[in-house]
N, C-alpha and C positions, 0 to 999 in steps of 0.2 A: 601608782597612777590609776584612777578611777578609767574605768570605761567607755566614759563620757570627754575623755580628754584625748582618745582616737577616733578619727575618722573614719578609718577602716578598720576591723580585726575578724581576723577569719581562726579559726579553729578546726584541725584536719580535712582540709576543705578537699574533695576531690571529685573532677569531673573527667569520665571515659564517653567515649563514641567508641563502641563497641569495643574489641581488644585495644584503640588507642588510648592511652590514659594522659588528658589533655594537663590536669592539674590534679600533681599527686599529694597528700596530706599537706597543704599551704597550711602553717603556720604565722601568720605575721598579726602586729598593728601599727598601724601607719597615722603618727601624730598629725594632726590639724596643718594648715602651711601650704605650701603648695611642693608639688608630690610630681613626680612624670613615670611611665612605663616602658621601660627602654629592655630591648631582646629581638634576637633576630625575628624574621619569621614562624609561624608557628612553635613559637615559644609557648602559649597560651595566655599572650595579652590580654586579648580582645574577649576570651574564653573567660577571662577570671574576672574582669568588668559586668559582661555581659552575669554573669552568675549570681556575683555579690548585689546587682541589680534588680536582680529578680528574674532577665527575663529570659534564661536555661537556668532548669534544673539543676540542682550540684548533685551528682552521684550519691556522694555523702559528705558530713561533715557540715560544717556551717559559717557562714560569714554574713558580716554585718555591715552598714553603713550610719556613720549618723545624721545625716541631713534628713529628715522626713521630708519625702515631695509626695504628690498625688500620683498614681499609678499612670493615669496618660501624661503628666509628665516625664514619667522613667520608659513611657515605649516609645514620645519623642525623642529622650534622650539617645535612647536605643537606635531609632532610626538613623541618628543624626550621627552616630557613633560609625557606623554599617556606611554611610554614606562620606563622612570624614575619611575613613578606614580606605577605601576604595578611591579615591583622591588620589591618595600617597603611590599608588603603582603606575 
């Protein structure tokens, strides 16, 4: 399967705040479809979105998306993520 026929794929993707290490070597790719992000709290949902988005740094490792949007669309996205997110409490 080409590359191009996931939506997501990350490759030892990991992101720490300092000693906590939010998303440790994320391996996956996630086919086309419609997809959900289910884990309790600070699982690192929001952490592995926000990443594979652009809009945190990954520690190391790398992840991708395929849709190309424009960068202020992915920091509405981002707003609107942050602001969904916070809803739900």
């Amino acid at each position: 399967m080409s590359d191009y026929e996931h939506l997501i794929h990350t490759t030892d993707l990991c992101k720490s705040y300092g000693p906590h290490m939010a998303l440790e070597n994320l391996n996956l790719k996630v086919k086309k479809g419609a997809t959900g992000l289910l884990g309790p709290n600070g699982a690192g949902k929001s952490t592995f979105l926000k990443t594979i988005l652009g809009l945190i740094q990954a520690t190391s490792g790398d992840g991708h998306v395929l849709v190309m949007i424009s960068e202020r669309k992915v920091r509405q996205f981002g707003q609107e993520l942050v602001i969904c997110q916070n809803m739900m409490h």
